[in-house]
C-alpha positions in Angstrom: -17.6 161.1 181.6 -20.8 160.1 183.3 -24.2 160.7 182.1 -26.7 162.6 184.1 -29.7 162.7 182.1 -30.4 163.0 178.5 -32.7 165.5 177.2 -34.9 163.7 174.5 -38.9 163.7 175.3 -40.7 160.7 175.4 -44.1 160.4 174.1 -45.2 157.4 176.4 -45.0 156.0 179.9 -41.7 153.3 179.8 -43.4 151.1 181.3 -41.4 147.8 180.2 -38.1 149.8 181.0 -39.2 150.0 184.6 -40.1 146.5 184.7 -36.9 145.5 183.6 -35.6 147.7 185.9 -37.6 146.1 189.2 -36.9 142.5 188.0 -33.0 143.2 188.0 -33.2 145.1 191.5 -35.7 141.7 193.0 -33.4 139.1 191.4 -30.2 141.5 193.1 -32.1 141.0 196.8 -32.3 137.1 196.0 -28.7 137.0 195.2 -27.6 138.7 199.1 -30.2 136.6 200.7 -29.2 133.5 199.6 -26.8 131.8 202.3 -23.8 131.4 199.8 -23.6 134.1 197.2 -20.9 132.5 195.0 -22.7 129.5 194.7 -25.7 131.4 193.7 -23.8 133.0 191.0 -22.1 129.9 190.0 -25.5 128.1 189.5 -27.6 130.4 187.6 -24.7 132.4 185.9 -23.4 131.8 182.4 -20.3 130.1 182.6 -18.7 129.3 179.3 -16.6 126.6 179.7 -20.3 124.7 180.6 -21.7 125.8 177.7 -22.9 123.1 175.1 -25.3 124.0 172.4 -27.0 120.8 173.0 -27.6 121.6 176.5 -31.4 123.4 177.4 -29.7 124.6 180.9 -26.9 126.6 179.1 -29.6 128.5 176.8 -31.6 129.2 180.4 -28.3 130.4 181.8 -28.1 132.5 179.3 -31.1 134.3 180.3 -30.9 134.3 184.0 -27.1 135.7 183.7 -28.5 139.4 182.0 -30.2 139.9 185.6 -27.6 138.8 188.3 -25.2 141.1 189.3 -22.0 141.2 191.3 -22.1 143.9 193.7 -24.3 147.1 195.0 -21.9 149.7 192.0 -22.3 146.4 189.2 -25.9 146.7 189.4 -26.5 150.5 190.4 -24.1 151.7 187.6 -26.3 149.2 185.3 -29.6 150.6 185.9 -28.7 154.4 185.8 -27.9 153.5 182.3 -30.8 151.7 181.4 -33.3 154.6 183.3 -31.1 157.4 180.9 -31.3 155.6 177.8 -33.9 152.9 177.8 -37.2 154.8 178.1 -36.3 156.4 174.6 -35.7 153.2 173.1 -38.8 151.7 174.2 -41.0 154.9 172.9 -39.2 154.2 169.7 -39.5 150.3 169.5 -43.1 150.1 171.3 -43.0 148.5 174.7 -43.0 144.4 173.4 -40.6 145.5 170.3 -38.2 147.0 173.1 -38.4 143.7 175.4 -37.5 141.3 172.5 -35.3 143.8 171.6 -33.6 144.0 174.9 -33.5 140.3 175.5 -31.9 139.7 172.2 -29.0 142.0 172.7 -28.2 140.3 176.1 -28.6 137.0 174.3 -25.9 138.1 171.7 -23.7 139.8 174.0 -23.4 136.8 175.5 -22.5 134.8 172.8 -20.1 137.2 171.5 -18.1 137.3 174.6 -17.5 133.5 174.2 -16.1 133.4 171.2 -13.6 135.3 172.8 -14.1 133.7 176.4 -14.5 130.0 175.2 -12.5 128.3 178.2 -13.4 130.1 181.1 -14.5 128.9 184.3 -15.5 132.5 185.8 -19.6 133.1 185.7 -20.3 135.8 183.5 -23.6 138.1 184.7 -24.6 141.3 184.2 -26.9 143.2 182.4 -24.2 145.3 180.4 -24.4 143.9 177.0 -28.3 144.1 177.1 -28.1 147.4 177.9 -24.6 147.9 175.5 -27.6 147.3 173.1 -29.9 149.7 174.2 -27.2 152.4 173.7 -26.5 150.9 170.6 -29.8 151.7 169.5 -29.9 155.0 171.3 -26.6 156.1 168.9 -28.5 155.2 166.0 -32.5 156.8 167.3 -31.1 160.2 168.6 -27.4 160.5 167.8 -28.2 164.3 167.2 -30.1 165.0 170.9 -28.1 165.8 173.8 -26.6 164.2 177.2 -26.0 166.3 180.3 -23.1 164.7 182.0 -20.4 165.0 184.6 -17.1 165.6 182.6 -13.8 165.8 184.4 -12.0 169.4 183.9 -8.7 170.5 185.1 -9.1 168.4 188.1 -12.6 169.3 189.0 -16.4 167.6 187.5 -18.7 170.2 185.3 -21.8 169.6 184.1 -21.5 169.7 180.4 -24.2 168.8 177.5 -22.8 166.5 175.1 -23.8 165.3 171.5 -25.3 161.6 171.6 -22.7 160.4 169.2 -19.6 161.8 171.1 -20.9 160.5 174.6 -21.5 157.0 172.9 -19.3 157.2 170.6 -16.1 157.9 173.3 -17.4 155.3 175.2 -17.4 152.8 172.2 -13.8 153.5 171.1 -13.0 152.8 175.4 -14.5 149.6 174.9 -12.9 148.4 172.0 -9.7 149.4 173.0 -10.2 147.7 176.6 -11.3 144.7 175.1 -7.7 144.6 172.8 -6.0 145.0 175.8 -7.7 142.5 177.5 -6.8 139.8 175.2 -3.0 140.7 175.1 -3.2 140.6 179.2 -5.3 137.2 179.0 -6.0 134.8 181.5 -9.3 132.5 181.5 -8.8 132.1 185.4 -9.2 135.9 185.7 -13.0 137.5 186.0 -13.0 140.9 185.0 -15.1 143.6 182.3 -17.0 141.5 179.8 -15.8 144.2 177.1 -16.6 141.9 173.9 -20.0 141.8 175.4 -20.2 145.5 175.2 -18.8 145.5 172.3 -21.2 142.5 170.5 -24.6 144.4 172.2 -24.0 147.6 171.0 -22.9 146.4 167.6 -26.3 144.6 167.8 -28.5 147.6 169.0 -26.8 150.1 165.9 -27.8 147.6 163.6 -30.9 146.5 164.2 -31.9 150.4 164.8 -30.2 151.4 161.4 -32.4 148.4 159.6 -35.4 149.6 160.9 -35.1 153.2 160.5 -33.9 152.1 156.6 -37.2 150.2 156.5 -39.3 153.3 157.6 
């Protein structure tokens, strides 16, 4: 399944979203012009076999790794997420609620993927767990509105609306089974899907969402 558009209203301009949005695509065009991608990657990603908690660096790593990105799909496939399910988000949490918000769900992506990840040498970057987050939070805000996506049918794509909580929730259930399987098959010299960063973000944005609606 892949999401087209959703069809919840938003009340105000996602300004913060787009933001995000641009910074991610500018940081991208610094990565391909550098001279040495790799190294680029290697410098400012998050690589958790560096990581010390008494080390400032691996805290700024931390940060920088939510906006690098390893190829043209990594970061395109990213940010049509973010557009379809971000702007909602930040109309709910108010434009600095949904930054914090957003940052804080990379930051604990992150962390959760090292607990599983501890020894690896292989940068991890992406914005996925940040924006694991914002679906998380999505599930919880408008589980009852509806996504119009491409769903594969007897060998062919049709354009189907779906319920919030089955598109979410299907893709969930994927990343929890992924991530099992990627710890029976694991190797710390191996890069691959940072599915326990999924995983940790989305956990994050459903409970933080359920709080404050409880709260409300």
């Amino acid at each position: 399944m892949f999401p087209i558009k959703d069809l919840t209203p938003r009340r105000s301009f996602p300004i913060v979203n787009y933001i995000i949005i641009a910074v991610t695509i500018y940081v991208f065009f610094l990565q391909i012009s550098t001279p040495d991608f790799e190294a680029f990657v290697f410098q400012f990603g998050f690589v958790p076999s560096r990581f010390s908690f008494q080390d400032l660096n691996s805290y700024k790593n931390i940060l920088y790794s939510i906006f690098l990105h390893g190829g043209l799909f990594h970061i395109a496939s990213n940010l049509w997420f973010l557009h379809i399910f971000g702007d909602n988000v930040e109309d709910r949490l108010g434009h600095f609620g949904y930054l914090i918000f957003y940052i804080l769900a990379g930051v604990v992506a992150v962390f959760v993927q090292l607990a599983f990840n501890l020894g690896s040498s292989i940068p991890m970057i992406g914005a996925s767990g940040a924006i694991s987050g914002v679906a998380g939070a999505y599930f919880v805000l408008f589980r009852h509105s509806k996504i119009q996506s491409l769903v594969p049918t007897f060998g062919f794509y049709q354009l189907i609306e779906l319920p919030t909580w089955f598109f979410l929730g299907y893709w969930f259930v994927i990343q929890i089974f992924s991530g099992v399987g990627s710890l029976v098959a694991y190797d710390i010299n191996q890069g691959g899907v940072a599915f326990f960063a999924h995983i940790g973000g989305f956990v994050f944005g459903y409970l933080v969402s359920q709080s404050a609606v409880f709260l409300n």
